[in-house]
FIKE-382536 format. One record per residue (C-alpha): y negated, z negated, x. Coordinates in steps of 0.1 Angstrom, whole numbers, padded with zeros to 4 digits, always signed. Layout:
<pts>
YZX;...
</pts>
This chain:
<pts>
-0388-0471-0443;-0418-0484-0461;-0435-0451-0456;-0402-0430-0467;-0388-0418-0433;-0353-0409-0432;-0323-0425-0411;-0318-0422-0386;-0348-0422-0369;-0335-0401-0335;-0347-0363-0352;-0330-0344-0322;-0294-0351-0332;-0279-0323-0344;-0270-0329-0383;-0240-0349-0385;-0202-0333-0400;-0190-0363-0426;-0156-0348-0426;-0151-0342-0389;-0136-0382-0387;-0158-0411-0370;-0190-0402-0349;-0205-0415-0318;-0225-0443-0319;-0258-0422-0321;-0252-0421-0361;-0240-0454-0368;-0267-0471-0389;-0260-0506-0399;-0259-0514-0439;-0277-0544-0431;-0304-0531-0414;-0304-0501-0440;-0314-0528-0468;-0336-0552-0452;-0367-0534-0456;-0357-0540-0493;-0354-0573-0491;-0385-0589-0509;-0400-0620-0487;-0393-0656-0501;-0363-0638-0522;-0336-0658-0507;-0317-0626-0497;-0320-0609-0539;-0326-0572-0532;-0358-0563-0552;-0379-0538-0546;-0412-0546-0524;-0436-0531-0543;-0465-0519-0524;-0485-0490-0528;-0476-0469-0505;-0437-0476-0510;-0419-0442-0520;-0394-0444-0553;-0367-0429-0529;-0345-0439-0503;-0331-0405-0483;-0306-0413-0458;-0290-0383-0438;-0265-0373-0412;-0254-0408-0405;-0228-0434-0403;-0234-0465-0424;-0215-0489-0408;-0208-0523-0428;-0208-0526-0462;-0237-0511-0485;-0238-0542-0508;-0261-0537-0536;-0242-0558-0563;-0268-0571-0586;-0294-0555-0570;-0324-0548-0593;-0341-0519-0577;-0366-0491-0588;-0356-0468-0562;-0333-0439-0558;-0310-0439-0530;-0300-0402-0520;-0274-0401-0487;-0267-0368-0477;-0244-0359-0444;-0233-0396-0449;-0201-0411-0439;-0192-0445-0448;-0168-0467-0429;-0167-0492-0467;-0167-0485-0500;-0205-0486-0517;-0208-0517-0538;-0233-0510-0567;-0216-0533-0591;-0239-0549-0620;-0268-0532-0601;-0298-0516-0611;-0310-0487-0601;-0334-0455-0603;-0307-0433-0592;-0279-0426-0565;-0270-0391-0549;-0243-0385-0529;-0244-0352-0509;-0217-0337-0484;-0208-0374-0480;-0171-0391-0474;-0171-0422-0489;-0137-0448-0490;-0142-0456-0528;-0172-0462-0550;-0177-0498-0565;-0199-0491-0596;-0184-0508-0625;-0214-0521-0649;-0240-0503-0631;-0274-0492-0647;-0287-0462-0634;-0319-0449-0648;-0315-0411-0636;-0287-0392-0625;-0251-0405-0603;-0243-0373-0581;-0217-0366-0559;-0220-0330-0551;-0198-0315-0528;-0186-0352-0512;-0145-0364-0503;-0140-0394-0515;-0108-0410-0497;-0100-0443-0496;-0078-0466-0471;-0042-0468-0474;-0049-0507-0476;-0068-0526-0492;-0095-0551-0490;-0096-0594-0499;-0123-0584-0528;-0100-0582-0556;-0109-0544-0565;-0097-0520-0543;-0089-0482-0543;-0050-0491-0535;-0044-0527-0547;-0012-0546-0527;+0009-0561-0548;+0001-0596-0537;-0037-0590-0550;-0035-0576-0582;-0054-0594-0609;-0043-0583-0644;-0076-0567-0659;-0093-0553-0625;-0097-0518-0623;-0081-0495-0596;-0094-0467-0586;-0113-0448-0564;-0145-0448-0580;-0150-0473-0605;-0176-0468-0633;-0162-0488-0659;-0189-0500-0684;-0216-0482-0666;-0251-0469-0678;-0264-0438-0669;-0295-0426-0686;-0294-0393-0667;-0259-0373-0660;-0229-0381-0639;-0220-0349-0615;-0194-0346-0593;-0196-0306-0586;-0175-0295-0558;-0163-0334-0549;-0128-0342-0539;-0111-0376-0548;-0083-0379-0524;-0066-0412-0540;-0032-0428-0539;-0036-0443-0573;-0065-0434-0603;-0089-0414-0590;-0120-0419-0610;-0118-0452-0636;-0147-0449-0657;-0135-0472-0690;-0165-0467-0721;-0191-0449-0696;-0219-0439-0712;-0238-0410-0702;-0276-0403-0722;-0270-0366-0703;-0239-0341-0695;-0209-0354-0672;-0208-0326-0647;-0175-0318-0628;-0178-0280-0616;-0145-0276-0592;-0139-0312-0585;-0104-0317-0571;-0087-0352-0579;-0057-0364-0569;-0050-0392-0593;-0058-0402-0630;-0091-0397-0645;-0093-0426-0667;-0121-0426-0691;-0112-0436-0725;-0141-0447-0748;-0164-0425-0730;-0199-0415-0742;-0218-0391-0738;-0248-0374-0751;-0242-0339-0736;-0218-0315-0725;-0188-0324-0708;-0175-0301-0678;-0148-0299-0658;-0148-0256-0651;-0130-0247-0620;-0118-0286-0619;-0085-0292-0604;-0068-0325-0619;-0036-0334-0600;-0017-0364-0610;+0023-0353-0614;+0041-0372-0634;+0012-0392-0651;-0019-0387-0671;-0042-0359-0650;-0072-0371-0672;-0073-0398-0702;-0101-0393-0722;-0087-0417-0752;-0116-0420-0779;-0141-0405-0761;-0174-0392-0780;-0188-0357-0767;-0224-0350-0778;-0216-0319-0764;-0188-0296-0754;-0159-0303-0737;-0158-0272-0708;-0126-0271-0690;-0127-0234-0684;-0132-0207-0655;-0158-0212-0631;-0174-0180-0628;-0204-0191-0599;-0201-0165-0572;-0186-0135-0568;-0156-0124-0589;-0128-0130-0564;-0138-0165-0562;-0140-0174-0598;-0123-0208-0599;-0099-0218-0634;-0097-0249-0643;-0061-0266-0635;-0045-0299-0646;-0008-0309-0631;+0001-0337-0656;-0008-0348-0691;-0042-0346-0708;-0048-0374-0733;-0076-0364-0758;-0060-0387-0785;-0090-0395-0815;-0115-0377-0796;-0145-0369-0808;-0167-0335-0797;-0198-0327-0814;-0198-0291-0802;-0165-0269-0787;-0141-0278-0766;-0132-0246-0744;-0100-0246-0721;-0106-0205-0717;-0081-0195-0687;-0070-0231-0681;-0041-0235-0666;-0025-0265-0676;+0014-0283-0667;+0028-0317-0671;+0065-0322-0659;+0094-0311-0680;+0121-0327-0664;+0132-0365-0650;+0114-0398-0662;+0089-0393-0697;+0055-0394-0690;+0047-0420-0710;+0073-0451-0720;+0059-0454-0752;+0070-0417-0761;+0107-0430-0750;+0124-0430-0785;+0143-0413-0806;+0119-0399-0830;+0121-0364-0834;+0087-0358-0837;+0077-0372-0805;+0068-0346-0778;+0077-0368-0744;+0066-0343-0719;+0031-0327-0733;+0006-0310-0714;-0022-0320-0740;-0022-0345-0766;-0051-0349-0787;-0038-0363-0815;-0067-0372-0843;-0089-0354-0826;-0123-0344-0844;-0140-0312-0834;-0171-0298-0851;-0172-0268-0831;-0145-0242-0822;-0109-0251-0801;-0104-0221-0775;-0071-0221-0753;-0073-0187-0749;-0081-0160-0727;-0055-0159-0702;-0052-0200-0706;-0020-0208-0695;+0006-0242-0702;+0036-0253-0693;+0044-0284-0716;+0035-0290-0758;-0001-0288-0769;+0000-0315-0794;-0028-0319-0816;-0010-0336-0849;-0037-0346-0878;-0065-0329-0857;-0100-0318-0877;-0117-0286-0859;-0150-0276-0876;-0145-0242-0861;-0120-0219-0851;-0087-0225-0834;-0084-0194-0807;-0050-0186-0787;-0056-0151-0785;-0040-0144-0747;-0027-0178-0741;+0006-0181-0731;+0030-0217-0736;+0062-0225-0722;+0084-0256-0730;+0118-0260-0714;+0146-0254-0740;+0162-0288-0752;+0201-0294-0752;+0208-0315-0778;+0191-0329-0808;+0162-0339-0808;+0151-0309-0790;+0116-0317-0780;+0111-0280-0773;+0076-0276-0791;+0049-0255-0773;+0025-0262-0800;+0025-0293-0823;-0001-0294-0853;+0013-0308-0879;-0010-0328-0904;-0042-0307-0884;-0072-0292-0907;-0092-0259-0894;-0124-0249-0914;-0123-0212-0893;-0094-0192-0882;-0067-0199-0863;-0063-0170-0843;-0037-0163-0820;-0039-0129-0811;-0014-0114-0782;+0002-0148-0779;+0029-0154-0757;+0058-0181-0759;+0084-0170-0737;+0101-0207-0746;+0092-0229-0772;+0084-0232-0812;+0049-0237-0826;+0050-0264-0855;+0021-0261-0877;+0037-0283-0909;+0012-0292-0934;-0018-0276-0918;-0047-0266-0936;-0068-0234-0924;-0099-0226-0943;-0097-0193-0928;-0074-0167-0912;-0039-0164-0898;-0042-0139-0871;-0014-0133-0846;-0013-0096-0840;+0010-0083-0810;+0024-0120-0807;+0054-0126-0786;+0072-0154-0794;+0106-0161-0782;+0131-0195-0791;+0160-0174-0800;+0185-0193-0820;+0159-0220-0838;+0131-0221-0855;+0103-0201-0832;+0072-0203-0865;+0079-0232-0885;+0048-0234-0908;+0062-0255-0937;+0037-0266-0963;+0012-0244-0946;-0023-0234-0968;-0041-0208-0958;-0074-0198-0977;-0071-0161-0959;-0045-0143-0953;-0012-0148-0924;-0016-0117-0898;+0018-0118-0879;+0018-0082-0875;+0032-0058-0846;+0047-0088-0838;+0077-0096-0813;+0099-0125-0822;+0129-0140-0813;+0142-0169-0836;+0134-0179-0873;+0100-0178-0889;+0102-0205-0915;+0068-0203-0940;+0084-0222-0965;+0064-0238-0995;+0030-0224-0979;+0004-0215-1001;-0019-0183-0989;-0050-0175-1008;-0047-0139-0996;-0018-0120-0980;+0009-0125-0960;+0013-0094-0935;+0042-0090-0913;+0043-0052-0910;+0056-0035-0875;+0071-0071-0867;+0104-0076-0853;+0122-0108-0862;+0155-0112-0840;+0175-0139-0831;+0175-0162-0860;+0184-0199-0863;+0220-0200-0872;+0230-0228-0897;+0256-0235-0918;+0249-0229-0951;+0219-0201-0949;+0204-0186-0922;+0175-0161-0919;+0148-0140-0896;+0124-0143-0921;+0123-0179-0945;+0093-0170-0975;+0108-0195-1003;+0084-0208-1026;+0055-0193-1007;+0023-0187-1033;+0003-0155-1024;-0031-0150-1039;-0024-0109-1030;+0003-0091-1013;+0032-0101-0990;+0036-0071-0968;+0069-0065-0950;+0063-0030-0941;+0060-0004-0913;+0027+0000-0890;+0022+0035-0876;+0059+0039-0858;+0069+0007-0856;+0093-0007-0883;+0094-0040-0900;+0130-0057-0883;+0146-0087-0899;+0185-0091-0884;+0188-0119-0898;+0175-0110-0933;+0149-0119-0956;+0143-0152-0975;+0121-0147-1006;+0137-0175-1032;+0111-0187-1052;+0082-0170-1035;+0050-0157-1059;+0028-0128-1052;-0001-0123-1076;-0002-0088-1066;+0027-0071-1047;+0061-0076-1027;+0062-0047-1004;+0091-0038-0984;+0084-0001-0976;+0104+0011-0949;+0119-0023-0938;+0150-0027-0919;+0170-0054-0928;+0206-0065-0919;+0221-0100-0920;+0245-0126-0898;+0281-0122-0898;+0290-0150-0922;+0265-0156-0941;+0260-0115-0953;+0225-0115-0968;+0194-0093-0961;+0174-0103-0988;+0174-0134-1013;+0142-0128-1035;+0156-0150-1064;+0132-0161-1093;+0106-0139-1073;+0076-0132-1095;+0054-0106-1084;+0029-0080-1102;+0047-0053-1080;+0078-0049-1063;+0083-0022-1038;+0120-0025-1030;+0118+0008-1003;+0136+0002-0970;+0140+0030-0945;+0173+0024-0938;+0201+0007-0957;+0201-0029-0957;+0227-0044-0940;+0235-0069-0964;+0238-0078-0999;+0207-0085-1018;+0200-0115-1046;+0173-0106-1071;+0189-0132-1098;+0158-0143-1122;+0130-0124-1105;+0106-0110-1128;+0076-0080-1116;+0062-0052-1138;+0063-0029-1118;+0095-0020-1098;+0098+0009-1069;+0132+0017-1053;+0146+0043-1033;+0185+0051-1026;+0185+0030-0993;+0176+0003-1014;+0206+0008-1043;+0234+0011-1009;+0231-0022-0999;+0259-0036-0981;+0275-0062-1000;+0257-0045-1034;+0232-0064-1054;+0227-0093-1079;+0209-0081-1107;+0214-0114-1132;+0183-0115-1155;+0163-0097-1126;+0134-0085-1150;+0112-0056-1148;+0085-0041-1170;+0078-0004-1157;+0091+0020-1126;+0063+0029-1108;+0079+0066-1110;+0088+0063-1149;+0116+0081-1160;+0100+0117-1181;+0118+0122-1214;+0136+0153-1208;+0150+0141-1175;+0185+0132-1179;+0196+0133-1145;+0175+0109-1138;+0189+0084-1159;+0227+0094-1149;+0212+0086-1115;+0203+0052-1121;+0230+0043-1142;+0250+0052-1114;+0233+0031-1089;+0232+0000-1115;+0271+0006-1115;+0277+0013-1077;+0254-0019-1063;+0268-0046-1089;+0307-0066-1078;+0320-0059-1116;+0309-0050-1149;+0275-0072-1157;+0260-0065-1191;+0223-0079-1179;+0212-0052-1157;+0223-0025-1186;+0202-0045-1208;+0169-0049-1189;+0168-0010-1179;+0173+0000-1215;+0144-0024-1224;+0123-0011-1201;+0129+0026-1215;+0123+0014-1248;+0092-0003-1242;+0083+0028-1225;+0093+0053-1261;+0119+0062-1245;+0144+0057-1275;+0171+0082-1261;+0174+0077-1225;+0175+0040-1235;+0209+0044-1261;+0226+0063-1231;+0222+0029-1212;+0236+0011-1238;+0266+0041-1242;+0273+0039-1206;+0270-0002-1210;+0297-0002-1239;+0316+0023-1215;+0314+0002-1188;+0327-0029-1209;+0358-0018-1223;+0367-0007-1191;+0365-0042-1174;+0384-0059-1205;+0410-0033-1197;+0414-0044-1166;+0412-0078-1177;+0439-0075-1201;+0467-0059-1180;+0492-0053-1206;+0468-0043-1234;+0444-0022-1208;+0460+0010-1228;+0455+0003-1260;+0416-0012-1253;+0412+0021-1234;+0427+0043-1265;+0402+0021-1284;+0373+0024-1263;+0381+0067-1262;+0384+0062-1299;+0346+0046-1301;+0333+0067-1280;+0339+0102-1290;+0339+0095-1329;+0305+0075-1332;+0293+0071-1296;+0298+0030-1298;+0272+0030-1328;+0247+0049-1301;+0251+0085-1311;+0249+0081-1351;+0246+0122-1354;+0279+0125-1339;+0296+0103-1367;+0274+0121-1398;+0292+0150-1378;+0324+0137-1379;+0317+0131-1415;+0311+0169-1421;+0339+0176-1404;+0362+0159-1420;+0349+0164-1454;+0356+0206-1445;+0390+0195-1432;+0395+0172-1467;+0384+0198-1489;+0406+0227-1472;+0439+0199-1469;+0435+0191-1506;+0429+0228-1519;+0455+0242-1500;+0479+0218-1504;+0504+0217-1535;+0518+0183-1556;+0552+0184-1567;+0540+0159-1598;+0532+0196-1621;+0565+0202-1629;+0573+0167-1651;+0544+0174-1673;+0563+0147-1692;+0555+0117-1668;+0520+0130-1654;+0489+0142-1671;+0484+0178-1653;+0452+0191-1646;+0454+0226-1625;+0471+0221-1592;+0469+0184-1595;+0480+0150-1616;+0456+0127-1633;+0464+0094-1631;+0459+0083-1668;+0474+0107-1692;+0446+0096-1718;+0420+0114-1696;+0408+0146-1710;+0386+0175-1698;+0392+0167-1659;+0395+0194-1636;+0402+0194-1600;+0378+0200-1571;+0392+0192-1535;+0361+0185-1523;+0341+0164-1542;+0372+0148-1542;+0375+0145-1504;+0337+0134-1506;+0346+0107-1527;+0371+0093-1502;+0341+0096-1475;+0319+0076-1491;+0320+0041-1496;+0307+0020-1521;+0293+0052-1546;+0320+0063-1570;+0318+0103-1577;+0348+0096-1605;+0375+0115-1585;+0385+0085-1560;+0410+0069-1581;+0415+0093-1613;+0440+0112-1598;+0479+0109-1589;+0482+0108-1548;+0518+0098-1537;+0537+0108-1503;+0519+0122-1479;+0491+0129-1496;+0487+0091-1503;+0486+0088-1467;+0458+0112-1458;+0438+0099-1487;+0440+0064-1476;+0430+0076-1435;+0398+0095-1453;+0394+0061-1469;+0393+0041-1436;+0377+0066-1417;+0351+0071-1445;+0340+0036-1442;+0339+0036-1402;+0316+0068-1396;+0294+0056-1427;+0288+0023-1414;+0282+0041-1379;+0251+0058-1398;+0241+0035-1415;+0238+0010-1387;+0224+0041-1362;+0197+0043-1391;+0187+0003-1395;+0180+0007-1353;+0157+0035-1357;+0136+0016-1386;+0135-0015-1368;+0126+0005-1333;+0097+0022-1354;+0085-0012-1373;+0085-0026-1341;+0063-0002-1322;+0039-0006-1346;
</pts>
């Protein structure tokens, strides 16, 4: 051994099988005898390394049986042991010992004992089983502790490396740990290298919380099996490097190896200095029976009892990727999480069992509180069960979850409340089945949803919608909108209450309907927008609230103006039509007068009042006193209907109004009337004879007619100045009240009176509007 040979010694015996069970007695090689060239003279049994010249820094065993135990506990040894084609009938004791470095190859071990160990170079296990008894052993640490052993404290596991040093890397490529209880204990572990776990297969927990390391972390093509329990608990761990738990693509392409965990992996206030990468995982924890934790066992709604990841408070300076195929069954939690990076889902699909009663539990993804410096990207996403919850997250980038299906029909499937965004929210061409709830989220560019299709919705009491957008802040558009042939769908309407878009509200060719019950497609009350493109392709199914919204720039087609249910127009404000209304077109006005009357419940002066405004502001001076004709119109006719018994004589009056002076709108019409009746005067009174001529006693004759005061001299009679005297008020022509009316002529004078002050006061207040329009514009 001095001189480096190898056990054992017989080189014709064909190399030994470590898996094939217990071999002959030709490979048995004691322990004892293994170490006792290590055994320094005068050392009173302390293995320490005889250092001689010609001693080798290595110690290769192969193809044998180490019977015994391999006791190096305490040992302070500059040597590297490397076993390969090793089977061990006891555990390997390296406790508190240290060492160059220990290799393991195509060995089956019952345990390893390495808790405090130093190692100066690498721990491998590459391609070992390592299997312990059913029993156990009287050393107090033992792969399967009885119950009449346990000490509270001692470790249980199948390979123990709790408080170890490794200044080189820990691999366990291609290993199995076959254990009835933790698999691989490995409590703060530090690791100056990379912990390398290509395709290891463990049965059993893989504890190591408080782990550190200074380089990657890998676990691709790992298979982690511990039903029921934690599959790997990697509590405040520190990463130097990445965290790898992806597909193993060594070899050919048919035998490219994903990684896969049955149980929960705890990641809680971890900390990875470069990317953690889960790309075609395939991760479950179990969704039914006992929680996997006690401590998750409450009533908190909030709590997510049977996650397949939690990594709550995690900190990642690199990117997140679950994507690519990745695949779990159970909640991703990650709740006040920091990722440097990006957080990628594009092709990962999540599934959580649908909960009966409240609290549901039924998250796939759980983020809330998390911060994201890149995108969050989640492209062709698939939740065939489940909600992702991303309350209060902050993204420094992107949105982007293109051709997303996402299904949790009958809740809330996207609840992002609170959510800000620095880029813009890509749900587009999307598939969804429940409620996407945005509410209060702040996006510093757009919010697309075109070619989506919201279905499904959460169905509440009070309101209830596909699409929830109140008090969301947009830096530039939200898009509701059609992509090439596909349509955006809300059955469940549209909730825009509140919401603000700094540029534009675009609805073109939207279908939207509402619930049976609650009857609204679209709330976009006190919306403020620079544009509003109110163009559905198909009439909304619903009635439609637009009470205090303000844009300046509207755009409406006739789908829009059918809704179902009609539309609240209450102080809904509006600067310009993005189609203004030409001067000569009259039709065009009679067009959306009509639609202004047809789409309000009632008579609502408002709506009248803000499309004449805009007409105005626009010159329009003519086309804007038609709105306010058909407004009076429209008026008189609901307080006839309000009046009941007086209905016909508000209707006479309203007729009356409007064919004599056009309700103070049509001031030509009452000069005209004027004309009229001062040609109608003038004929009446010139035609007309006065019986006062023949007592020439009693009355002062003058022609045809009486003079009131027989003093008067040199009047003569002339019907129509006369008749224009009656006309107009205020100015005296000297006829008015110098001659004798009496019977019916009294009568007729007194209507020209009346009628005089009506039609002049019609003028006069049709002429004050035009000044005032025409001080105004300039």
């Amino acid at each position: 051994m001095a001189n480096g040979q190898s056990w054992p010694v017989d080189s014709d015996l064909p190399p030994l099988d470590p898996f094939a069970g217990v071999p002959d007695a030709r490979y048995h090689v004691s322990a004892a005898d293994l170490l006792r060239p290590l055994l320094e003279p005068g050392s009173g049994g302390l293995l320490r390394w005889r250092r001689h010249s010609s001693n080798a820094p290595i110690v290769p065993v192969e193809s044998a049986y180490i019977t015994g135990r391999l006791d190096l506990r305490g040992a302070d040894l500059d040597c590297l042991f490397r076993f390969e084609n090793c089977r061990f009938e006891q555990a390997p004791d390296v406790r508190e010992a240290k060492l160059l470095g220990l290799v393991f190859r195509r060995c089956w071990l019952p345990g390893l004992k390495a808790r405090n160990l130093r190692s100066r170079n690498d721990i491998r296990l590459i391609r070992s089983v390592v299997q312990p008894f059913p029993g156990g052993t009287d050393d107090g640490e033992t792969a399967v502790q009885r119950g009449d052993t346990r000490e509270r404290g001692v470790p249980d596991a199948a390979i123990n490396l709790t408080d170890a040093v490794i200044e080189g890397s820990l691999v366990l490529t291609r290993t199995r740990i076959a254990s009835h209880g933790r698999a691989l204990q490995a409590d703060r572990l530090k690791i100056s290298g990379a912990l390398l776990a290509y395709r290891l297969k463990a049965d059993g927990e893989v504890r190591v919380p408080g782990m550190w390391t200074g380089g990657n972390v890998n676990f691709s093509g790992a298979t982690l099996s511990n039903p029921g329990g934690l599959a790997l608990d990697a509590n405040g761990v520190h990463v130097g490097g990445s965290l790898l738990c992806e597909v193993d693509n060594f070899g050919s392409a048919d035998r490219r190896q994903p990684f896969t965990a049955r149980g929960v992996l705890q990641l809680p206030s971890a900390r990875v200095d470069g990317d953690i990468v889960f790309r075609g995982a395939d991760l479950a924890s179990p969704q039914r029976g006992s929680i996997a934790v006690d401590a998750w066992n409450s009533s908190d709604p909030y709590v997510d009892p049977w996650p397949a990841l939690v990594a709550d408070r995690m900190r990642v300076e690199g990117n997140v990727e679950l994507s690519d195929e990745f695949s779990a069954v159970g909640t991703l939690r990650m709740i006040n999480t920091r990722i440097g990076g990006t957080l990628r889902l594009a092709g990962a699909r999540l599934k959580v069992p649908r909960g009966g009663v409240e609290p549901f539990y039924d998250r796939a993804l759980h983020l809330d509180g998390s911060e994201i410096d890149g995108d969050l990207e989640a492209t062709a996403l698939r939740v065939p069960s489940g909600q992702l919850r991303m309350a209060d997250v902050r993204i420094g980038g992107n949105v982007l979850a293109s051709r997303a299906h996402l299904q949790h029909a009958g809740r809330d499937v996207f609840s992002a409340r609170r959510m800000k965004i620095a880029g813009n929210l890509h749900l587009t061409d999307a598939t969804i089945e429940g409620t996407v709830r945005l509410q209060g989220t702040e996006v510093g560019g757009s919010i697309e949803l075109y070619g989506s299709h919201v279905t499904e919705p959460t169905i509440r009491t009070q309101t209830s919608y596909s699409v929830d957008l109140r008090t969301v802040r947009v830096g530039r558009n939200i898009s509701l909108t059609e992509s090439r042939e596909r349509h955006f769908r809300a059955s469940g309407g549209v909730n825009m209450d509140g919401a603000s878009a700094a540029r534009r509200v675009d609805l073109t060719a939207a279908e939207l309907d509402a619930l049976p019950g609650h009857e609204i497609a679209l709330d976009a009350s006190d919306l403020t927008a620079d544009e509003l493109l109110l163009t559905p392709g198909a009439r909304p199914g619903g009635r439609i609230l637009l009470r205090h919204a303000h844009c300046r720039t509207l755009g409406d087609n006739d789908a829009f103006w059918s809704a179902r249910g009609g539309i609240e127009l209450e102080d809904f404000r509006y600067d310009v039509l993005n189609h203004p209304i030409e001067m000569k077109d009259d039709r065009a006005v009679d067009r959306r007068i009509r639609q202004l009357r047809e789409a309000m419940d009632g008579y609502r002066p408002g709506p009248y009042d803000q499309l004449a405004t805009m007409l105005r502001s626009s010159g329009n001076e003519e086309h804007a006193d038609t709105v306010l004709f058909r407004k009076q119109q429209y008026r008189y006719e609901a307080l006839a209907q309000g009046y009941r018994v007086l209905g016909p004589g508000v209707r006479l009056w309203s007729w009356l109004q409007r064919w004599m002076v056009g309700y103070g709108y049509r001031p030509v019409r009452a000069l005209g009337w004027l004309v009229g009746l001062l040609v109608a005067g003038s004929l009446y009174f010139w035609l007309g004879d006065d019986s006062c001529v023949s007592d020439p006693v009693r009355y002062m004759v003058s022609g045809p007619r009486c003079a009131v005061d027989q003093q008067e001299t040199g009047l003569q009679w002339n019907p129509l100045l006369y008749t224009a005297d009656l006309l107009v008020p205020i100015v005296d022509f000297g006829n008015k009240n110098r001659w004798y009316m009496h019977g019916l002529d009294k009568w007729v004078s007194d209507a020209f009176i009346a009628a005089g002050w009506i039609l002049a006061t019609t003028v006069a207040a049709g002429a004050g509007r035009m000044i005032r329009r025409d001080t105004q514009s300039k």
